[in-house]
GUZA-837080 format. One record per residue (C-alpha): x negated, y negated, z negated; residue number from 0; residue in one letter. Coordinates in steps of 0.001 Angstrom, whole numbers, plus 500000, padded with zeros to 6 digits. Each point is the difference from the previous one (the first is absolute). Layout:
// GUZA-837080
+--------+--------+--------+-----+------+
|      x |      y |      z | pos | code |
+--------+--------+--------+-----+------+
|      X |      Y |      Z | NUM |    a |
...
+--------+--------+--------+-----+------+
//
This chain:
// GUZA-837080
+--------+--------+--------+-----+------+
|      x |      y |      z | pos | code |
+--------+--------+--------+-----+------+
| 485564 | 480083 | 515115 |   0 |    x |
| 501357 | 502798 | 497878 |   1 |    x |
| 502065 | 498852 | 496471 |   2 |    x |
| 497947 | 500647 | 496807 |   3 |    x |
| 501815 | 502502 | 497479 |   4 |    x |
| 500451 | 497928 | 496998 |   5 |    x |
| 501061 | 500925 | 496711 |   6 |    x |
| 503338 | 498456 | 498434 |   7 |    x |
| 500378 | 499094 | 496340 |   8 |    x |
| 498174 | 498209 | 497114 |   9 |    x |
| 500978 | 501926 | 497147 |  10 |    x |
| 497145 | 501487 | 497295 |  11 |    x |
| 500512 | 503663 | 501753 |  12 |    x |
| 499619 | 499186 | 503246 |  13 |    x |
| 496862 | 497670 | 499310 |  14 |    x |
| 499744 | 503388 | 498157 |  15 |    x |
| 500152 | 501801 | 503454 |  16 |    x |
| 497911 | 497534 | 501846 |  17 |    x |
| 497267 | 500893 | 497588 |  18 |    x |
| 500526 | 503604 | 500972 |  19 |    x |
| 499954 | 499472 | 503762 |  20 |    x |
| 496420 | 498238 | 499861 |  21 |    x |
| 498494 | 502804 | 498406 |  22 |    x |
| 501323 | 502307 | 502616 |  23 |    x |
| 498866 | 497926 | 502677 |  24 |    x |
| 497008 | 499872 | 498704 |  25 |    x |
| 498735 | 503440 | 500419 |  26 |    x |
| 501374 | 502937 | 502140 |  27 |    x |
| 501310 | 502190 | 497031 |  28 |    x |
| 503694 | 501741 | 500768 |  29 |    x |
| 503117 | 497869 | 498264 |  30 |    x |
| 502954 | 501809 | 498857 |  31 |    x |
| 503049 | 497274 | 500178 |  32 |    x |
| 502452 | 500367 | 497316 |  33 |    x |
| 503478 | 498198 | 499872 |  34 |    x |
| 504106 | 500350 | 500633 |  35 |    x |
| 501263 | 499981 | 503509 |  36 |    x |
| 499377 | 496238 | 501276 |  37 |    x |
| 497634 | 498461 | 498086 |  38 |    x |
| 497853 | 499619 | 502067 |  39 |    x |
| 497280 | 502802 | 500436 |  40 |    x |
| 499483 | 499389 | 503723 |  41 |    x |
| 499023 | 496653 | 499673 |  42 |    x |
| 497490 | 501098 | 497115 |  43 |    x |
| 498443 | 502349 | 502360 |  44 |    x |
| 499892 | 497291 | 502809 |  45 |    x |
| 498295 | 497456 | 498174 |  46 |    x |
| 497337 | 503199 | 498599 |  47 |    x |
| 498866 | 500347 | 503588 |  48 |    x |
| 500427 | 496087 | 501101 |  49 |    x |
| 497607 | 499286 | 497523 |  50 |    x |
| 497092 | 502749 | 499997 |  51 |    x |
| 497360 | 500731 | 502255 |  52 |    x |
| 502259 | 502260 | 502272 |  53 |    x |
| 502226 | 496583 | 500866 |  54 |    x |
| 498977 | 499906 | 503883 |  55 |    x |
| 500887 | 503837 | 500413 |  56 |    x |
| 503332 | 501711 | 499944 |  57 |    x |
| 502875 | 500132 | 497260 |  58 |    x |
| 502332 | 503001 | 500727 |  59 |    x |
| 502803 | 500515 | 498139 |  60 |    x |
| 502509 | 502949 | 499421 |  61 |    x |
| 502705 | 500841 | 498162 |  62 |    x |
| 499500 | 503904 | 498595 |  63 |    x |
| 503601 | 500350 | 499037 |  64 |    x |
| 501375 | 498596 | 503816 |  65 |    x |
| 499098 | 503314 | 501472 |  66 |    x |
| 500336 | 503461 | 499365 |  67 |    x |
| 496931 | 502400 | 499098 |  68 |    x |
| 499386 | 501429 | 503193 |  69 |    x |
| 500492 | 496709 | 501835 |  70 |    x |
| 497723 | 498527 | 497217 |  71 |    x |
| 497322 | 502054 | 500761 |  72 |    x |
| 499323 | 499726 | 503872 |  73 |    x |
| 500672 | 496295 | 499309 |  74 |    x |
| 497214 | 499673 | 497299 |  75 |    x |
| 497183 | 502345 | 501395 |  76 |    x |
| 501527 | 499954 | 503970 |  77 |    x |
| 500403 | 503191 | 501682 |  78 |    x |
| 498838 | 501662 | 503276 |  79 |    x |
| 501424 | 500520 | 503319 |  80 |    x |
| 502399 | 503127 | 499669 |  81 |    x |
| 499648 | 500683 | 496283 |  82 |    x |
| 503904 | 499341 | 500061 |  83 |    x |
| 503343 | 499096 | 502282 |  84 |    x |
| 499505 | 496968 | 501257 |  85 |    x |
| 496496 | 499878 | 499255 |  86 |    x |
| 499112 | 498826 | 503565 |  87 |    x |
| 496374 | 498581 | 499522 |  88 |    x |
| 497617 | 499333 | 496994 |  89 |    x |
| 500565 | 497258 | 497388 |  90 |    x |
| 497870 | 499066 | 498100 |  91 |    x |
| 502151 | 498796 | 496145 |  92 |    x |
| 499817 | 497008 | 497864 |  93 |    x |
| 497061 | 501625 | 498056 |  94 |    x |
| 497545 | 499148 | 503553 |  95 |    x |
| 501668 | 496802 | 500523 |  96 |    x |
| 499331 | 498723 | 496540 |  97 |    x |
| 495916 | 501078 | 500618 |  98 |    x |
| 498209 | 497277 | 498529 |  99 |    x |
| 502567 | 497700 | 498679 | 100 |    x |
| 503410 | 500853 | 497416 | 101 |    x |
| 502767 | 502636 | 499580 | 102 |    x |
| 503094 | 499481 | 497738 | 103 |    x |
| 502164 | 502692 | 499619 | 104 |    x |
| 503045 | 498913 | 498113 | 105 |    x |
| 501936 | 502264 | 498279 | 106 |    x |
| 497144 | 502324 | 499179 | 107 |    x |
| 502274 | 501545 | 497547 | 108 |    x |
| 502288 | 501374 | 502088 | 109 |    x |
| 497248 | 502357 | 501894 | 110 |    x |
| 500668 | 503802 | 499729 | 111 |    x |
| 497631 | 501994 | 497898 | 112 |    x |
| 498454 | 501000 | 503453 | 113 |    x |
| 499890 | 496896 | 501642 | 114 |    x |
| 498240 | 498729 | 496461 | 115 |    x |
| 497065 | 502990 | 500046 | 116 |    x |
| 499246 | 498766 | 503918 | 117 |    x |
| 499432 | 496520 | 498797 | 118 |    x |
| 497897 | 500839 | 497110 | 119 |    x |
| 497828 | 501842 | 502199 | 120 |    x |
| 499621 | 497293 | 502080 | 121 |    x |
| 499156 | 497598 | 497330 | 122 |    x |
| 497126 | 502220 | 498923 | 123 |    x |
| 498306 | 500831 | 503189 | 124 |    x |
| 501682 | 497351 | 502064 | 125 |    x |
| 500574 | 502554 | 502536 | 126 |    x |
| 503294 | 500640 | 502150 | 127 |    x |
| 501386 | 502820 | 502397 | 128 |    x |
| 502297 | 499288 | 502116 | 129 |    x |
| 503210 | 502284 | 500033 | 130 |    x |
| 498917 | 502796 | 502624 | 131 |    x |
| 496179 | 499435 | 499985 | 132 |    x |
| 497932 | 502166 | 498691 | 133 |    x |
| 497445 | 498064 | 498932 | 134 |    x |
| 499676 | 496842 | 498161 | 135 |    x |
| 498968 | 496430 | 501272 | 136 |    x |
| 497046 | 498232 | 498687 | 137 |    x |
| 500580 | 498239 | 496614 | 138 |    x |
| 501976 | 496781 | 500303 | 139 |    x |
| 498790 | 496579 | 498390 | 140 |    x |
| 503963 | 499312 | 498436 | 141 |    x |
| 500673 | 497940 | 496713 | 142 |    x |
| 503204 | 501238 | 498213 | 143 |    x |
| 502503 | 497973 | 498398 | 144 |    x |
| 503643 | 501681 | 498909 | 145 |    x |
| 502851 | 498902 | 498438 | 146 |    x |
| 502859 | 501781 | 498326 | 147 |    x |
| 503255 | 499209 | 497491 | 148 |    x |
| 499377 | 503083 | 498442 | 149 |    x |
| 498652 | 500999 | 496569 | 150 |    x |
| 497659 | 502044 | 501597 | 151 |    x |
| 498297 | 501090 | 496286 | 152 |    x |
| 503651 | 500856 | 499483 | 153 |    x |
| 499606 | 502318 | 503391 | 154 |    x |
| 496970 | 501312 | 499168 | 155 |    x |
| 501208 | 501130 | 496876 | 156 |    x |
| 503087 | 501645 | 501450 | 157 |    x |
| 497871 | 501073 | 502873 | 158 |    x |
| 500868 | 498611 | 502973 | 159 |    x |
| 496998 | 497851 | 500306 | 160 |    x |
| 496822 | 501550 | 499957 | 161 |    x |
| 497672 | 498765 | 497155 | 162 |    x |
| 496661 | 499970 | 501908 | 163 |    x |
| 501823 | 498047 | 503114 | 164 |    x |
| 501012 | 496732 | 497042 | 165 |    x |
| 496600 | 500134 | 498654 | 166 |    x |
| 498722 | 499765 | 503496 | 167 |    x |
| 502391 | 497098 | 500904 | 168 |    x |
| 500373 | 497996 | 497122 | 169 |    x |
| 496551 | 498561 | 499189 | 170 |    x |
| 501016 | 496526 | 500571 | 171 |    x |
| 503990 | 499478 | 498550 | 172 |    x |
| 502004 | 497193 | 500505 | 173 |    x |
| 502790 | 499876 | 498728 | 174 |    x |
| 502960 | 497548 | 501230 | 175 |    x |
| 502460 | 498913 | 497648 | 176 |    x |
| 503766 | 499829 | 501464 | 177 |    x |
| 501335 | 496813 | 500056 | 178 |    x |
| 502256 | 499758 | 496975 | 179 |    x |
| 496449 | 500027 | 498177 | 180 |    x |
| 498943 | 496872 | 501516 | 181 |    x |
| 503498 | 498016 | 500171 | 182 |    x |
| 497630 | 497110 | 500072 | 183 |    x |
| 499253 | 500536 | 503826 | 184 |    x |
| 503333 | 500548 | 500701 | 185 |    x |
| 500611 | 495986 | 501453 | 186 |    x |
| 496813 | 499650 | 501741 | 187 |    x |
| 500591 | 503368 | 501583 | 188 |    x |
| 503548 | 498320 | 500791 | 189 |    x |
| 498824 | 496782 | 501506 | 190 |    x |
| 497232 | 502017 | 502140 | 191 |    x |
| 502506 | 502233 | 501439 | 192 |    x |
| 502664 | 497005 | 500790 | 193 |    x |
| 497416 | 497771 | 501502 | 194 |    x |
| 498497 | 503358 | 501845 | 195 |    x |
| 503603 | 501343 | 501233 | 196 |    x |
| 501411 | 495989 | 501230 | 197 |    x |
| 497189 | 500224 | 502261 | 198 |    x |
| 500594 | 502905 | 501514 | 199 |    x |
| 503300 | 499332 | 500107 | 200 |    x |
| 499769 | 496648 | 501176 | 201 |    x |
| 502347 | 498625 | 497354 | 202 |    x |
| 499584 | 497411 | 497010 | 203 |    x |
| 498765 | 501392 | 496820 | 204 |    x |
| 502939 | 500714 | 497371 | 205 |    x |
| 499668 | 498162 | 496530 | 206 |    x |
| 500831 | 502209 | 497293 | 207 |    x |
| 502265 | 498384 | 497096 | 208 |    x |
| 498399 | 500218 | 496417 | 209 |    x |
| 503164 | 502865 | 498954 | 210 |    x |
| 498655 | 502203 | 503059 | 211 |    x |
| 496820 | 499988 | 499491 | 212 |    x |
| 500553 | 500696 | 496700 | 213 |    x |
| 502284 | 503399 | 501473 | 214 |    x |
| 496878 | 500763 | 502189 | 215 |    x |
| 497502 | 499887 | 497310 | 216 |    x |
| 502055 | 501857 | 497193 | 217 |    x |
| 500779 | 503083 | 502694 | 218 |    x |
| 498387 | 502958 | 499156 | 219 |    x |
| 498651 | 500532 | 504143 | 220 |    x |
| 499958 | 504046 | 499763 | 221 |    x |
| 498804 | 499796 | 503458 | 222 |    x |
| 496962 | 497417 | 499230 | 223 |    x |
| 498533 | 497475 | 501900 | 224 |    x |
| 501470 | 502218 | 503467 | 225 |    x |
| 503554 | 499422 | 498699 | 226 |    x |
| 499256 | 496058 | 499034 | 227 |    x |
| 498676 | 499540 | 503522 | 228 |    x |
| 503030 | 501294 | 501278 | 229 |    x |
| 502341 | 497952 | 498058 | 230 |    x |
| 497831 | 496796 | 501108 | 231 |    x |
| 500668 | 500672 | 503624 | 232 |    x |
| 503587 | 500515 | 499361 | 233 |    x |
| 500341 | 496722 | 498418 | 234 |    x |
| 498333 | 498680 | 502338 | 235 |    x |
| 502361 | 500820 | 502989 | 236 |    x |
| 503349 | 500027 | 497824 | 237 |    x |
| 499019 | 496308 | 498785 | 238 |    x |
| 502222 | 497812 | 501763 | 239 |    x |
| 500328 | 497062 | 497759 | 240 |    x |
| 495964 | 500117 | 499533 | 241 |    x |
| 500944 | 500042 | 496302 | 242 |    x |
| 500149 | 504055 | 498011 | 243 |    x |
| 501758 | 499779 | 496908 | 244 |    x |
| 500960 | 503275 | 497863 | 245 |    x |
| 503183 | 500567 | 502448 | 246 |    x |
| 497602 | 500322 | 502893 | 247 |    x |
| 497598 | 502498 | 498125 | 248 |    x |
| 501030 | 503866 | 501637 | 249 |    x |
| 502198 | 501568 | 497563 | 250 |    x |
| 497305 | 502541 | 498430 | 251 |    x |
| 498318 | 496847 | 498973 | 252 |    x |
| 503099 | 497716 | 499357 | 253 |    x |
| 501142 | 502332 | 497538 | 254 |    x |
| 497305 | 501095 | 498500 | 255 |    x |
| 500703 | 499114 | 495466 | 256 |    x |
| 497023 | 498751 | 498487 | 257 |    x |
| 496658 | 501505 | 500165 | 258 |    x |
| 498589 | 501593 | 497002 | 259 |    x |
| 497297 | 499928 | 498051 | 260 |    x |
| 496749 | 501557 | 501300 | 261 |    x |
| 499436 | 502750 | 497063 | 262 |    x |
| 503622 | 501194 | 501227 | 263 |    x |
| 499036 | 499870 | 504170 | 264 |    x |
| 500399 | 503659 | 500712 | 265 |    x |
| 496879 | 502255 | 501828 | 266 |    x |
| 500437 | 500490 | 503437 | 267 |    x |
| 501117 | 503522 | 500216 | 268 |    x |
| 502667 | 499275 | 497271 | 269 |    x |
| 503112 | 497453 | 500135 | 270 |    x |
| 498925 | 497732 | 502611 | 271 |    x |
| 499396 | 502819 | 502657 | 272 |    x |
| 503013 | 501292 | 499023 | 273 |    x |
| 502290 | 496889 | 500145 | 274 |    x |
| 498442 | 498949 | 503360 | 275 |    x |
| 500817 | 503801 | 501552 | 276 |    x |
| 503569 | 499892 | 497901 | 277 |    x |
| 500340 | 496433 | 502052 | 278 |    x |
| 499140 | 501800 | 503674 | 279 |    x |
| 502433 | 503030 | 498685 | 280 |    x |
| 502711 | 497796 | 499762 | 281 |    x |
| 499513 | 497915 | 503372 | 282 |    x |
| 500163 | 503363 | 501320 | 283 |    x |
| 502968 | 501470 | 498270 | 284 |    x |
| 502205 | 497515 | 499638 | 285 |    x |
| 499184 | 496941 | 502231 | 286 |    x |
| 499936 | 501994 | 502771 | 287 |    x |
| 496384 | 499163 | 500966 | 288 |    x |
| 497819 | 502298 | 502672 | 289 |    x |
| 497889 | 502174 | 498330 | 290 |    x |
| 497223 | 499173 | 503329 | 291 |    x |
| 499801 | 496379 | 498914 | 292 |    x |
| 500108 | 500473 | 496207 | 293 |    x |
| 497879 | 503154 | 499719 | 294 |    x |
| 498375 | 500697 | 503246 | 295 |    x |
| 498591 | 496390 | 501093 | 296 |    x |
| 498890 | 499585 | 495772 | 297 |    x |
| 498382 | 503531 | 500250 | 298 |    x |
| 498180 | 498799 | 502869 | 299 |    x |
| 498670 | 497004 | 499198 | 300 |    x |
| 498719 | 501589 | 496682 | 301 |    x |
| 502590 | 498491 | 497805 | 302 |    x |
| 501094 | 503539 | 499229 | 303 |    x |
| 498367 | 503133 | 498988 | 304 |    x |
| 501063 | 503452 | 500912 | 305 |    x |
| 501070 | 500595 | 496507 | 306 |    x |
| 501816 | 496925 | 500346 | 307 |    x |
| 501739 | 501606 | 502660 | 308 |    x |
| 500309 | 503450 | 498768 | 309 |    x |
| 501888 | 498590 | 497048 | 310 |    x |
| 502283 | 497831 | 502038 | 311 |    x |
| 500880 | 503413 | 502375 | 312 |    x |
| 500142 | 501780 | 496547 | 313 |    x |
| 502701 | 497650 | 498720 | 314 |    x |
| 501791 | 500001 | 503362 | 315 |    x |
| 499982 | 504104 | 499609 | 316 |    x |
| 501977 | 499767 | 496853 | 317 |    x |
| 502631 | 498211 | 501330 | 318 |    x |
| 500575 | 502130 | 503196 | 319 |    x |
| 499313 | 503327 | 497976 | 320 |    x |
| 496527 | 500763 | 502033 | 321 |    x |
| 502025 | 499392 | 503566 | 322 |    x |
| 497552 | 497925 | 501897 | 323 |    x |
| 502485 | 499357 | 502952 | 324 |    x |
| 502078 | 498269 | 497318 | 325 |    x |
| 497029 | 497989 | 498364 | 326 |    x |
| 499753 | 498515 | 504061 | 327 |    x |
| 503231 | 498447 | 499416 | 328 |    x |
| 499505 | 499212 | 496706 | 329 |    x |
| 496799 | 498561 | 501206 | 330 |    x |
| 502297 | 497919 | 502166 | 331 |    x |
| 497797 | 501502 | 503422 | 332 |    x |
| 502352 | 501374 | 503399 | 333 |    x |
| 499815 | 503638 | 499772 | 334 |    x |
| 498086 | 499956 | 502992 | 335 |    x |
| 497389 | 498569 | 497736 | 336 |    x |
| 499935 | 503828 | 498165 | 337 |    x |
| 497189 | 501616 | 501676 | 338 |    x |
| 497929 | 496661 | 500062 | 339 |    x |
| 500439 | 499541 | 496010 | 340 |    x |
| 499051 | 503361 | 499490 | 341 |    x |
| 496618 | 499947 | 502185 | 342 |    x |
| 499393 | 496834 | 498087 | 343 |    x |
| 499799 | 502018 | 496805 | 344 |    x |
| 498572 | 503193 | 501428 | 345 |    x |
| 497242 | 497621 | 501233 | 346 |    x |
| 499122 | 497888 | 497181 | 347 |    x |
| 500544 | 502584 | 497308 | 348 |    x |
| 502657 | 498614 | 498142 | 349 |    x |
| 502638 | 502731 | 501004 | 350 |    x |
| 501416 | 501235 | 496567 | 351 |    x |
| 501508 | 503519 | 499836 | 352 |    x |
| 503804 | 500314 | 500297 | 353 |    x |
| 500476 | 503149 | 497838 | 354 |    x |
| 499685 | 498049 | 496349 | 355 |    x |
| 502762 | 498066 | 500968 | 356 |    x |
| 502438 | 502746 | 501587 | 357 |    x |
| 503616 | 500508 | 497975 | 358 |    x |
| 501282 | 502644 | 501198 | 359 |    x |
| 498211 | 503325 | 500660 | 360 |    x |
| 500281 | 501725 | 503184 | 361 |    x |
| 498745 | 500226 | 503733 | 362 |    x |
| 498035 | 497470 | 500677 | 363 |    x |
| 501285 | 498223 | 503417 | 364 |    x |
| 497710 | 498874 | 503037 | 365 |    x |
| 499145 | 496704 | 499011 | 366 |    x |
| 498833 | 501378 | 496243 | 367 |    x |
| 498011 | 502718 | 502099 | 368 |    x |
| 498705 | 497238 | 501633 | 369 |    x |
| 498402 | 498308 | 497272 | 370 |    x |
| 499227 | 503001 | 498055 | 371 |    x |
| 497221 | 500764 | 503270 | 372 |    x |
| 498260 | 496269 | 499328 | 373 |    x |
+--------+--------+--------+-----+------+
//
């Protein structure tokens, strides 16, 4: 028998949230997801579709910022045999599979302008074309949920959302509020995620002392409920003792001062972003970690964002004056690793230019050329 999704936490916002999830359910109007990275927005969407009439048909789910456009698009609407390489046979996309039940597209935000005017056009005439057909399919029965960390009035404004496309989307909004908001759920989230992860593991569940709990609850969690999840399961296996005092906590926790009050909690593009990417910077830079498992593996599990990237390769590009065969090493990748990291960011769009960063004026060599043709 297949697990119910429940929903963790007993604080006013997330009763707040509940609230907000049986009105979606209720009817089969589109939801627009709003929240930091983490918080939660899957689960939201989940519990929308567990609970309304579409509960016995399908849930697909897809992550808009995991794949780049042209990928995107013969994923989403499928695509016919021959109207590409490697396009061997027709496929049908996630649009068809979802007939009749629930699409959520995560990271809606991070569609291209083009990608965006597609989708709106399906949401008004609930038609699709696959990629090499010339005509469309019949209209598809689909409810809509997406989610994004975005400020995507913010986008509109600067115009890299399209206004018609978030008055489309956003006709139910529910908003989830990141985890220092709700410190209150912070020990029953704990105590699920112990009991959850010593079962799995087959292992007694660690007690936390009073002082580390206290550590748990008063850090600021820029990565959310994701990030506390994580931390759980690492107790978990490091707990030898069965006891987790503050010199058991991981030291991003462990060392985290005092939290502060909630007028002074910073937005989520500001500080906190910024510390957390800072924090991955320096992992890279100076503790000599991989860039694949502390960029790469994040970036694909949606705990980073191709900004989030960008920036970090940015940074990097200071430091080896635009020479991306240095930022490898400095990356702390093999060099044989060069033409891998470099298809990585050629194929999720977060390559960032190397000229900006260039000191000294000149011929450009091979491997500059090289990036300058991305």
């Amino acid at each position: 028998m297949e697990k119910s999704t429940v929903m963790l936490g007993t604080s006013a916002a997330m009763q707040a949230v509940e609230r907000e999830i049986s009105v979606a359910a209720a009817c089969s109007a589109k939801v627009l997801v709003t929240g930091e990275s983490g918080v939660g927005k899957e689960l939201v969407a989940r519990l929308i579709h567990e609970r309304s009439i579409r509960k016995s048909t399908r849930l697909v789910t897809i992550n808009c910022a995991g794949l780049p456009e042209t990928l995107l698009e013969s994923e989403l609407f499928g695509h016919v045999r021959g109207s590409f390489t490697g396009a061997y046979r027709d496929k049908r996309g996630w649009l068809e599979a979802a007939h009749g039940g629930t699409i959520f597209m995560d990271e809606i935000g991070e569609m291209s302008l083009r990608m965006q005017a597609m989708l709106l056009r399906f949401l008004e005439t609930g038609e699709i074309q696959r990629v090499g057909s010339d005509r469309p399919l019949p209209p598809l029965d689909v409810r809509v949920i997406a989610a994004t960390h975005r400020n995507l009035v913010q986008n509109v404004a600067d115009k890299t959302f399209r206004e018609d496309l978030y008055y489309r989307l956003n006709v139910v909004h529910i908003h989830v509020p990141a985890l220092r908001e709700r410190r209150e759920d912070i020990p029953g989230l704990l105590s699920y995620f112990l009991r959850s992860f010593a079962d799995a593991h087959r292992m007694g569940v660690p007690e936390l002392t009073p002082e580390a709990l206290q550590r748990l609850t008063s850090y600021e969690w820029p990565g959310n409920v994701r990030e506390l999840k994580n931390v759980a399961e690492r107790l978990v296996i490091s707990s030898r003792s069965g006891r987790i005092d503050v010199g058991s906590l991981p030291v991003e926790v462990g060392s985290q001062p005092v939290s502060r009050s909630r007028s002074s909690v910073p937005s989520p593009s500001s500080s906190s972003a910024s510390n957390l990417l800072q924090q991955r910077l320096e992992r890279l830079m100076k503790d000599r970690v991989s860039f694949w498992s502390e960029v790469h593996k994040p970036f694909m599990d949606r705990d980073l964002t191709r900004d989030d990237v960008r920036e970090l390769v940015r940074v990097g590009l200071t430091h080896t004056r635009g020479n991306y065969k240095m930022l490898v090493s400095a990356f702390n990748m093999p060099q044989r690793d060069y033409k891998r990291f470099l298809s990585f960011l050629r194929a999720y769009q977060c390559h960032v230019s190397f000229r900006p960063f260039r000191m000294i004026d000149g011929v450009e060599d091979a491997e500059h050329a090289e990036m300058a043709c991305a």
